[in-house]
C-alpha positions in Angstrom: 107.0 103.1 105.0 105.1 100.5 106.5 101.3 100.2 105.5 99.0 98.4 107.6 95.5 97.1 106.3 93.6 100.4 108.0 96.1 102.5 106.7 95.8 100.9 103.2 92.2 101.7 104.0 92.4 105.3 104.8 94.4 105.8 102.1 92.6 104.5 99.6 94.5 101.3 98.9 97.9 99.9 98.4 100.6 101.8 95.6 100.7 97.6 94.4 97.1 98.3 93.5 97.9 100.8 90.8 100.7 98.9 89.5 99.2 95.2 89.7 95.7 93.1 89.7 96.1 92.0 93.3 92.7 89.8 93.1 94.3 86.8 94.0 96.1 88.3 97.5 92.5 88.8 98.6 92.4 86.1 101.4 96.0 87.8 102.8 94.5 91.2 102.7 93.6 91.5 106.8 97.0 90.1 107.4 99.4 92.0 105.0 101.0 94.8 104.8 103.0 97.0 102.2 106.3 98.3 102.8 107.6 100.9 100.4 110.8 103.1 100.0 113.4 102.6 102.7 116.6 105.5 103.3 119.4 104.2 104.9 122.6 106.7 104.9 125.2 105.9 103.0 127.3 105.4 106.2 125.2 102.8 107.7 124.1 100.4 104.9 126.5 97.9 106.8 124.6 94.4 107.4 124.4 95.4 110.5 122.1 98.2 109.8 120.1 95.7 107.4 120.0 93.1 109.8 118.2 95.9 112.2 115.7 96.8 109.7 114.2 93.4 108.9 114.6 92.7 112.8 111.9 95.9 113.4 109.9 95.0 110.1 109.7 91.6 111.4 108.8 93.2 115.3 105.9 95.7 113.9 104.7 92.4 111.5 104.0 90.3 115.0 103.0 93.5 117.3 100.3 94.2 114.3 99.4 90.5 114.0 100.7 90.3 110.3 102.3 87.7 108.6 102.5 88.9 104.9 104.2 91.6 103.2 104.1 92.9 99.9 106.1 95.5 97.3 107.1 96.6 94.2 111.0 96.2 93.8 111.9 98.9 91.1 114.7 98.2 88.5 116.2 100.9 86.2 115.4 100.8 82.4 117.6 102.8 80.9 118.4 99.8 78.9 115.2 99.8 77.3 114.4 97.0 79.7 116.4 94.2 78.9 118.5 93.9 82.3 114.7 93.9 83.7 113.6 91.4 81.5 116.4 89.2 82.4 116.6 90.1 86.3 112.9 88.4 86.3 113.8 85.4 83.9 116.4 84.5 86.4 114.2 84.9 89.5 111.4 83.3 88.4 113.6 80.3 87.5 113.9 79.7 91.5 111.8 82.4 93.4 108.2 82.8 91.3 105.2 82.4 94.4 102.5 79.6 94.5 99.9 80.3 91.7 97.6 81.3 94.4 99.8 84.6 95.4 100.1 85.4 91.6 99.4 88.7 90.1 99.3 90.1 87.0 100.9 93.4 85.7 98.0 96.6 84.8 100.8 98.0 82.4 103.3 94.8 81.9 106.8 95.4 80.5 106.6 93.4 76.9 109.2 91.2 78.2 108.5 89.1 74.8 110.2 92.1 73.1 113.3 91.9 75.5 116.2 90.6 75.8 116.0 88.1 78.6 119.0 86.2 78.2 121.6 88.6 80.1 123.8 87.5 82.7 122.9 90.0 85.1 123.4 90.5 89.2 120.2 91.2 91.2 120.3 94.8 92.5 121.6 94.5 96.4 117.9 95.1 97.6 116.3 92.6 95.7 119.2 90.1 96.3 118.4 90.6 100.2 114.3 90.2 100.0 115.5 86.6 98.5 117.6 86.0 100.9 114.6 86.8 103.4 112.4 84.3 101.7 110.8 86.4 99.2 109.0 85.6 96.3 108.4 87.3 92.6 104.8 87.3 92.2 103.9 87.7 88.6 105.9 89.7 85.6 106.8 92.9 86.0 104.9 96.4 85.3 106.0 99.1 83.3 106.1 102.3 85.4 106.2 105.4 82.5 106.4 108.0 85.5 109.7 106.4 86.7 110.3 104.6 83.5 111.5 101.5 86.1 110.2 97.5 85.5 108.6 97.3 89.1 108.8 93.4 90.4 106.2 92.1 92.8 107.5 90.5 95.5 106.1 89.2 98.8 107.5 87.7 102.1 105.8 85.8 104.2 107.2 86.0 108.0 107.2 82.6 108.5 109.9 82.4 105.6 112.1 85.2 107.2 115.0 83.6 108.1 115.7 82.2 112.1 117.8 85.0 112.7 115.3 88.0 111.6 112.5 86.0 113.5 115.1 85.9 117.0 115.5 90.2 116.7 111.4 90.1 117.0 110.8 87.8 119.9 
């Protein structure tokens, strides 16, 4: 899903809301939008059918006159959190946002507690939105309901890469 500003509206604000202090993203707010769960088939998650997907994403950005985007990337804890911890050590190392896109966590994983020294391989989602140009916000939240470490990222479409930018024009 896809949420535009008046949608955000309508709904009564952004899921990243609940999860995440999102004071510092007010300036973006009339330009952004939030994209949530995406289902691709198990038959088509070729490139090919990724490549597609950031091509529309980037297509309904410029239609809607947007140029941010937003979302919580959920990781697994059945670890107790420690592949989580380390997952955002690592990316924060080469992919943490400009202090004025930083946001804080409402319920933050005690990643003080956890391991965060792990060699670990991003999940295949979050590996892409990096290769897009994305960037960790802030640590990540503890989601009980899930029990998942949810990472804030955003992407700015002037960071998508030539390629995704070419499938919009």
């Amino acid at each position: 899903r896809v949420l535009t500003p008046a949608a955000a509206k309508r709904a009564g604000g952004l899921y990243s809301d609940t999860e995440f202090d999102l004071t510092r993203l007010r300036a973006l707010r009339s330009r952004m939008a939030e994209i949530g769960r995406c289902c691709v088939h198990p038959d088509y998650r070729s490139g090919g059918a990724i490549v597609a997907l950031w091509g529309a994403l980037a297509d309904f950005m410029a239609r809607n006159g947007l140029d941010t985007v937003i979302g919580c990337a959920s990781v697994s804890m059945r670890d107790g959190g420690h592949f989580a911890a380390s997952l955002w050590r690592q990316i924060a190392s080469t992919h943490f946002a400009p202090i004025d896109c930083q946001v804080r966590p409402r319920l933050p994983l005690p990643i003080a507690h956890l391991r965060q020294d792990l060699v670990v391989e991003p999940p295949a989602l979050i590996r892409g939105y990096l290769r897009c140009g994305a960037q960790l916000m802030g640590e990540p939240a503890w989601d009980p309901d899930f029990n998942t470490a949810d990472l804030p990222l955003l992407l700015r479409t002037s960071d998508l890469p030539a390629r995704f930018r070419r499938l919009a024009a």
